[in-house]
C-alpha positions in Angstrom: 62.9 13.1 34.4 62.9 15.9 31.7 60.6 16.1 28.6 63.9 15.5 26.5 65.4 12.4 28.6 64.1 8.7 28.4 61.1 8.5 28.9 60.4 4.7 29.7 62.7 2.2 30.7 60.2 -0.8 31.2 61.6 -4.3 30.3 64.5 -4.3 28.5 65.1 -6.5 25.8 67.6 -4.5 24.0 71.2 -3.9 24.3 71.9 -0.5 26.1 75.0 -0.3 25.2 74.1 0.4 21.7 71.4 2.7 23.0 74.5 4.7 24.6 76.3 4.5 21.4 73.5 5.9 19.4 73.3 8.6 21.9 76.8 9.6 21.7 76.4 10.1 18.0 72.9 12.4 18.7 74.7 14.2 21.0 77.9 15.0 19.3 75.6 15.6 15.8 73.3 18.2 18.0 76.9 20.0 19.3 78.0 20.6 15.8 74.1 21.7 15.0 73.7 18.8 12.2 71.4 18.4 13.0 70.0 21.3 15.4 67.2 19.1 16.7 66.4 15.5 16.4 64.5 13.0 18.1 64.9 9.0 18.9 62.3 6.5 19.6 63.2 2.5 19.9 60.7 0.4 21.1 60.9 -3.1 21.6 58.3 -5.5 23.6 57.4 -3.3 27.0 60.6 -1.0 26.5 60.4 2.4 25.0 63.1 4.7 24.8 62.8 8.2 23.9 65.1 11.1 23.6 65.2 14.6 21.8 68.5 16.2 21.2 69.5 19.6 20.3 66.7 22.0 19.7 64.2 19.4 19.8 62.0 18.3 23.0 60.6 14.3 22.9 57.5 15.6 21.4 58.5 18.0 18.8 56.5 17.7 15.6 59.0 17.6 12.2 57.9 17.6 8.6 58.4 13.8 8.0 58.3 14.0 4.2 57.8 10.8 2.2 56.9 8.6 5.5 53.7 10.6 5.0 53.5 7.8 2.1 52.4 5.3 3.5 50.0 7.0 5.8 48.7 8.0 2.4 48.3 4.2 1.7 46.9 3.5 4.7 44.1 5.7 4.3 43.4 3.7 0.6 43.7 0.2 2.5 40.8 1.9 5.2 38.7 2.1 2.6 39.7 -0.8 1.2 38.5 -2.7 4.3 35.1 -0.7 4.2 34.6 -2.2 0.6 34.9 0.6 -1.2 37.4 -0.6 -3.9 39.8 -3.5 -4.5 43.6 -3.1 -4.9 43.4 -5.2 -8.2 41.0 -2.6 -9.4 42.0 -0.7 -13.1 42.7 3.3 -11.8 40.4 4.2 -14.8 37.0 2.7 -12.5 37.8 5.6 -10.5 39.6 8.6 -12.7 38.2 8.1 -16.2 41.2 10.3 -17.7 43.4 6.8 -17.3 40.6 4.7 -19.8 43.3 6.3 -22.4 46.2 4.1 -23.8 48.6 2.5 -21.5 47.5 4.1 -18.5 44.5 2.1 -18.7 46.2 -0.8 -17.7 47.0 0.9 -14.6 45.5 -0.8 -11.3 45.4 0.6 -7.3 48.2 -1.5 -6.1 50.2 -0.4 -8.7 50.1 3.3 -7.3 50.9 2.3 -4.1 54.3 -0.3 -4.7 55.9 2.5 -7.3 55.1 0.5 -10.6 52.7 2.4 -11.5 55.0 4.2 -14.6 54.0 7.9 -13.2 57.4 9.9 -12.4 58.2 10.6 -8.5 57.7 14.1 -9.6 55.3 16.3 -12.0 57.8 17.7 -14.8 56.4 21.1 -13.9 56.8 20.2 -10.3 59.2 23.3 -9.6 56.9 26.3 -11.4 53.7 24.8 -9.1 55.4 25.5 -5.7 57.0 29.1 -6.4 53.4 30.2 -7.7 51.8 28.2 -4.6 49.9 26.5 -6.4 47.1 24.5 -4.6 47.1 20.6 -4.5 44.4 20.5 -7.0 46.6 21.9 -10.0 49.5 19.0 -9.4 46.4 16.5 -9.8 44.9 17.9 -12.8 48.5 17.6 -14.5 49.1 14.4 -12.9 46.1 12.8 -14.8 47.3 13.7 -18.2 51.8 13.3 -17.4 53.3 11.2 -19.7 53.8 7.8 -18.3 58.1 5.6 -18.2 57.1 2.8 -18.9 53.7 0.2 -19.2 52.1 0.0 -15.6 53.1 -3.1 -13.6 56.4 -4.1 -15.7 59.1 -1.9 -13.7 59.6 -0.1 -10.3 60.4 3.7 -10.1 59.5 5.5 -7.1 56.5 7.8 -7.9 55.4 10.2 -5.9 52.5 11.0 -8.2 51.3 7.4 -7.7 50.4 8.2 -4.7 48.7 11.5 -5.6 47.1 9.5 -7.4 45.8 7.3 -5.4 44.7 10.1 -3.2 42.5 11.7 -5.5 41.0 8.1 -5.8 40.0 7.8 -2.2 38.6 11.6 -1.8 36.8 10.8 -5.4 35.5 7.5 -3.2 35.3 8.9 0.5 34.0 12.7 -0.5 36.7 13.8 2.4 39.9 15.7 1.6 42.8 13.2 2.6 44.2 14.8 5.0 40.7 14.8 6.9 40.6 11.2 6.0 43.5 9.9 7.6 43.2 12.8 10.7 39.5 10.8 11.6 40.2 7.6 10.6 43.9 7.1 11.2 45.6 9.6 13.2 43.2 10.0 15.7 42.1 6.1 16.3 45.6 6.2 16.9 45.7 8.3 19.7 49.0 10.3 17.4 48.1 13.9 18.8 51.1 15.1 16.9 50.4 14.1 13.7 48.7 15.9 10.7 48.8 16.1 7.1 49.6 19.7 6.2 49.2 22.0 9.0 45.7 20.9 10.2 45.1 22.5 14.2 49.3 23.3 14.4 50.7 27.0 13.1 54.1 27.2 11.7 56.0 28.8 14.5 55.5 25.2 16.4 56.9 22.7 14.4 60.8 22.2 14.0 62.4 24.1 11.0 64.1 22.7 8.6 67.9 23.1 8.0 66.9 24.0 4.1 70.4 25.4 3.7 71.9 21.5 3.3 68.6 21.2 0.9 68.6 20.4 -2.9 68.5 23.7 -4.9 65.1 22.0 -6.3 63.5 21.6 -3.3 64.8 25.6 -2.0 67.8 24.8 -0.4 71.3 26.9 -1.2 69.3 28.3 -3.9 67.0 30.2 -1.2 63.2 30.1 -1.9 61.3 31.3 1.6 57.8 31.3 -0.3 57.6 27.7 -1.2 60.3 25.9 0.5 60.3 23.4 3.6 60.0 25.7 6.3 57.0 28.1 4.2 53.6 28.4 5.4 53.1 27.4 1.7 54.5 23.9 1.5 53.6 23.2 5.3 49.9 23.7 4.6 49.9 22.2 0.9 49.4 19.1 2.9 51.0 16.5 0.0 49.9 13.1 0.3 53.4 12.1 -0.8 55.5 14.3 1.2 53.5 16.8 3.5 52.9 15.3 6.8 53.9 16.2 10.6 54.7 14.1 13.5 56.7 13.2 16.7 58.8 10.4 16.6 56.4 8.6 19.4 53.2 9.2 16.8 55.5 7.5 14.2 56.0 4.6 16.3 52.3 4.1 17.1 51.8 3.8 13.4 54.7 1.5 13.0 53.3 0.0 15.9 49.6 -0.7 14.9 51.4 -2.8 11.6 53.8 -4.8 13.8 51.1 -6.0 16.5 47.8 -5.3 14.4 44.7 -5.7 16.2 41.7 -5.0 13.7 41.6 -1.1 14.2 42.1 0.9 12.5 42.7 -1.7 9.9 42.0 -5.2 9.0 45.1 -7.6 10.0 45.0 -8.9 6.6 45.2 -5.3 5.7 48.3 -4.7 7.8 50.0 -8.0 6.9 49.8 -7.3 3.0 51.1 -3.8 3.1 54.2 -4.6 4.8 54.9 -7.6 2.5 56.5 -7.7 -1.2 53.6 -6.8 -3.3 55.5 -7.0 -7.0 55.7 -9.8 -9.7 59.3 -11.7 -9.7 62.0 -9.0 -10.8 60.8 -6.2 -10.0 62.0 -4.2 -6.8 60.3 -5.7 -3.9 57.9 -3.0 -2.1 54.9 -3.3 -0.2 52.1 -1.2 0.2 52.9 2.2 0.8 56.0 0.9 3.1 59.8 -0.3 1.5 60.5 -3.9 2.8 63.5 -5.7 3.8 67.1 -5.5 3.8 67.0 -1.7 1.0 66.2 -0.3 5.1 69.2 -0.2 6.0 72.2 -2.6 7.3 71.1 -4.8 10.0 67.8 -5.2 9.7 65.7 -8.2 8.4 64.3 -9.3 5.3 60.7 -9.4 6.9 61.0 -5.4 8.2 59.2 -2.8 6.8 59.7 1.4 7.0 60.3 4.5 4.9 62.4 7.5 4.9 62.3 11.1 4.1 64.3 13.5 2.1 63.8 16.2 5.3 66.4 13.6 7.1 63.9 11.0 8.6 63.8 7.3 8.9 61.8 4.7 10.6 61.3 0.5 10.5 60.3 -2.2 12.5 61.6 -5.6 12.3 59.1 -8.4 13.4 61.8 -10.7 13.5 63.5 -8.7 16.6 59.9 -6.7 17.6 61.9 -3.6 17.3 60.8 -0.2 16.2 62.9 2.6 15.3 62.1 5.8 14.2 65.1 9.2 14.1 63.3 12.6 12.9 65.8 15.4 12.4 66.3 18.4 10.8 68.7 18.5 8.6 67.9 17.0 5.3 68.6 13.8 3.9 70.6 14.3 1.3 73.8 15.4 4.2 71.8 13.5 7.4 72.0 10.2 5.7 75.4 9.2 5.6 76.6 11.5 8.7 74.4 10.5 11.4 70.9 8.5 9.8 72.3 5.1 8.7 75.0 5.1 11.3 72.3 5.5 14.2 69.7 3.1 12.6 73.0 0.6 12.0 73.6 0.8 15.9 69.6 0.2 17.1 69.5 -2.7 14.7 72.4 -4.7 15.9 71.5 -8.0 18.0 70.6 -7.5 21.2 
């Protein structure tokens, strides 16, 4: 058995068939080089299945954009556990810059389910990455952005949030983030492939982005080697909203370790409420850190939980079938979904 074939076949509980189908789709996807590499883990009871197509071997480590999210939230709810702060806790006990106006109505949890009123992305979001600017410039203008709306009345996917709520735990912990959730996370977790930024890996060993199929703003067909995907830049920035690296196995294990919690590295209470609805009665259902239910993708439950990324990424686990998927490619989201993402994740989710 090759590093890029299955890699466990214990147990089955899951139609093959569909397995083959996905495969089919990979494989045809990888010929046509969209994407050039991708990888497939489903896991379900005692079966794994693991495959890397294209470009890609089974442990390849992608940029995995915003499922770095709620590894982000993860590492708040560690600290959390530890005592250090409560989710119903006003942002301004932490940052006093949010005592001002509306944004003093602003609490933890409202960072982490996207109501906190912050937009997904700083106004001058563009100008920071093509001077490289450092993390700590996008938080200094985080704390002063103009907010949408009053905190807690509507949903709109922030990225800032979580930035946010970032700077909160390294204002609590005294750790950068990224060496919060490598010691206290990640490594727990036994996910060897997984940082936040660069960390121990270079540049040359992680799978490159197909930035052509990108968003102008994000350097795409507009070209921008110093600060898009693939630059040492934005690789090493290490974004708590968007910034992280992993293999599809290390993704699993996280999905994993909320599915079947144990107590480590978080509390089970801590696991069970961030895969849960954590918003008031008209207002998008989210949990913490992780998107919940049926928004996933066709097929899977109203109890699952997950997240995707704009570099062409998705994973989820459904409780009600103890299925995990995860698909990291290359090519980025805005061509992947539609072409091979939601058609894949469609097939591992049917019964079976």
């Amino acid at each position: 058995m090759t590093r890029r074939g299955l890699l466990a076949l214990v147990g089955s509980a899951i139609d093959l068939s569909n397995l083959q189908e996905a495969e089919r789709l990979l494989e045809e996807a990888a010929r046509l080089q969209k994407p050039q590499a991708s990888v497939l883990c489903v896991q379900q009871g005692s079966y794994r299945y693991l495959r890397a197509f294209g470009e890609a071997e089974a442990d390849s480590k992608f940029l995995i954009a915003s499922i770095a999210k709620p590894m982000t939230a993860a590492g708040v709810m560690w600290l959390v556990d530890r005592g250090k702060l409560k989710m119903e806790d006003p942002v301004s006990k932490f940052i006093p810059e949010f005592k001002i106006g509306e944004r003093s109505a602003m609490r933890v949890s409202h960072l982490l389910s996207h109501t906190c009123g912050l937009p997904d992305m700083l106004p001058q979001n563009t100008d920071l990455r093509k001077r490289n600017a450092p993390l700590e410039d996008y938080t200094t203008l985080a704390l002063t952005t103009s907010l949408l709306f009053t905190p807690g009345t509507k949903w709109s996917y922030s990225s800032t949030g979580i930035l946010i709520a970032s700077e909160i735990a390294q204002r609590i912990d005294g750790r950068p983030i990224a060496k919060l959730l490598e010691e206290e996370l990640f490594s727990p977790l036994g996910m060897k492939n997984t940082t936040l930024g660069l960390g121990r890996f270079k540049v040359s060993e992680l799978i490159r982005s197909q930035t052509e199929y990108a968003p102008g703003d994000l350097g795409g067909s507009q070209g921008a080697p110093n600060w898009d995907w693939n630059s040492g830049y934005w690789r090493g920035l290490g974004a708590p909203w968007g910034g992280a690296h992993s293999s599809a196995a290390d993704v699993a294990k996280f999905l994993q370790s909320f599915l079947h919690p144990d107590g480590k590295p978080l509390q089970k209470q801590s696991c069970r409420r961030m895969v849960v609805n954590q918003n008031p009665v008209g207002v998008q259902p989210y949990g913490v850190g992780w998107s919940v239910g049926a928004r996933l993708g066709a097929g899977v439950s109203e109890n699952s939980f997950g997240h995707g990324g704009s570099t062409g990424t998705l994973c989820w686990a459904d409780p009600d079938k103890d299925r995990v998927f995860v698909l990291l490619t290359s090519l980025p989201d805005a061509v992947a979904r539609k072409a091979i993402i939601q058609p894949v994740s469609m097939i591992v989710a049917k019964p079976g």
